[in-house]
C-alpha angles and dihedrals in degrees: 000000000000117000088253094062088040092055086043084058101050095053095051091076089046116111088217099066102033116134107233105205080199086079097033088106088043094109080049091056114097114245097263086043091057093039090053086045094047082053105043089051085050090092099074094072088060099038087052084047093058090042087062098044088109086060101036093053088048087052092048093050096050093043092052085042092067093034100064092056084050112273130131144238114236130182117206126176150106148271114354085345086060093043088053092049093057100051096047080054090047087051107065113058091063096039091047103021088242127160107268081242098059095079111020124192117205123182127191114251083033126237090340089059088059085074101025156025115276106205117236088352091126094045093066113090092183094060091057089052088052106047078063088050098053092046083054090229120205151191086270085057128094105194104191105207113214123202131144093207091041094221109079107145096218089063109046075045085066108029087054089055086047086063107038081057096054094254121143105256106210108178115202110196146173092221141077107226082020111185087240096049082071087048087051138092079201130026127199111186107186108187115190094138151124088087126225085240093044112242095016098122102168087079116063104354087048097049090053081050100060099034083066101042077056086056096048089044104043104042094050094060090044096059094047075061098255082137130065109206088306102334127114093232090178099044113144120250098224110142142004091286109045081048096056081041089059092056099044079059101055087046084062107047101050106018089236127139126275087241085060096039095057086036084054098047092045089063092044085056085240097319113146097186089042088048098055100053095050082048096053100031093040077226119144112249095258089061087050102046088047089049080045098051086039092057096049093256093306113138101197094055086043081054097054092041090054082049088244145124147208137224102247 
């Protein structure tokens, strides 16, 4: 049997790349018809999602864990799952006001392969081990490996040099029994599939897919203090919108007026998190600062400190 028929072989029991007879009539379907199918399939990302929350809690804990002593989350994959990576990474400097290096998104093929297809990119192993390399990965360092088949060389490549470095390897696949799993300190096996346009893996299974590497992300900003209750309390001042955001946070957060609130940012020198708490403590922003750099960056300890409090 040739690798390629082996490999035909192989797919045929993914998940993934399963045929539902349930869509063959879908091109048949009028346009309102195949919009109401594609959403009513869309459950199954968020129900995959659900089935994984064990392994996804382990991964945020563990990613948090090594945060917090100064290392850092990267995504690493290939195709649409790189491309995924790489957003969720673009996203959180200006949501939590992090450094760009806190949470790094790195795609095979490189930059090109975010517009276009890289040929034989997610086929090299050794380039995922040296994209870690190059990054100069570490034991501080969690790398999540995202695949939907859950077999792309370039990212067990990658996922085997996280671990030889003493980094967390976290796989993120499409497939139950997935090659990486086995590659992985945690597995997260998302399965959304089989598609409703059979193969296409960048609709349900990456959209499961994203909505975990949300989770990763997210939570694990949420729990260094870069959220207050449910406010974004770092969020980044940009534009027009994110500045009359800020505000509407600080409004939130301490009941006060719009006209204190953009006194209050304006001393902060657009700070939310700096601003609230001049606002709830009636500090000056240097006493807070100093409460806010004591407490590791955690509003609501800086709060207590300043023997203050804030509406939730």
């Amino acid at each position: 049997m040739t690798d390629r028929a082996e490999l035909r072989s192989t797919l045929d029991t993914f998940a993934t790349e399963r045929i539902d007879p349930r869509f063959a009539g879908l091109d048949l379907l009028d346009t309102r018809a195949q919009v109401q199918l594609m959403a009513e399939q869309g459950h199954r990302a968020a129900d995959a999602v659900d089935a994984a929350s064990g392994s996804i809690a382990l991964a945020v804990d563990g990613i948090v864990e090594r945060m917090r002593q100064g290392g850092r989350l990267i995504h690493i994959g290939a195709g649409s799952p790189g491309r995924l990576g790489v957003l969720d990474a673009s996203e959180i400097p200006p949501t939590f006001g992090a450094d760009p290096g806190l949470v790094v998104g790195v795609i095979a093929g490189g930059d090109r392969a975010l517009r276009s297809a890289v040929e034989n990119a997610e086929d090299d192993a050794a380039a995922g081990a040296a994209a870690l390399a190059e990054l100069e990965v570490g034991p501080l360092d969690s790398v999540v490996g995202i695949s939907a088949s859950g077999r792309t060389p370039y990212v067990i490549g990658a996922l085997r040099a996280a671990r030889e470095r003493g980094a967390l390897a976290i796989g993120l696949s499409g497939n139950h029994d997935a090659a990486m799993s086995a590659e992985s300190d945690i597995a997260i096996e998302a399965v959304a599939a089989p598609e409703i346009v059979a193969g296409s893996t960048r609709l349900n299974s990456g959209t499961a897919q994203k909505m975990v590497l949300n989770m990763l992300s997210t939570l694990a900003m949420v729990q260094l203090g870069k959220v207050h209750g449910n406010l974004m309390v770092d969020v980044q001042s940009t534009n027009e919108k994110l500045r009359a955001r800020a505000e509407r946070i600080v409004i939130a957060a301490t009941g006060c007026e719009p006209q204190a609130a953009a006194q209050a940012l304006a001393a902060a020198d657009g700070s939310v998190k700096l601003a609230i708490g001049i606002v709830s403590s009636g500090s000056d922003a240097a006493a807070v600062r100093a409460a806010l750099a004591a407490s590791g960056g955690r509003l609501r300890d800086a709060l207590a400190a300043l023997g203050a409090g804030a509406a939730e």
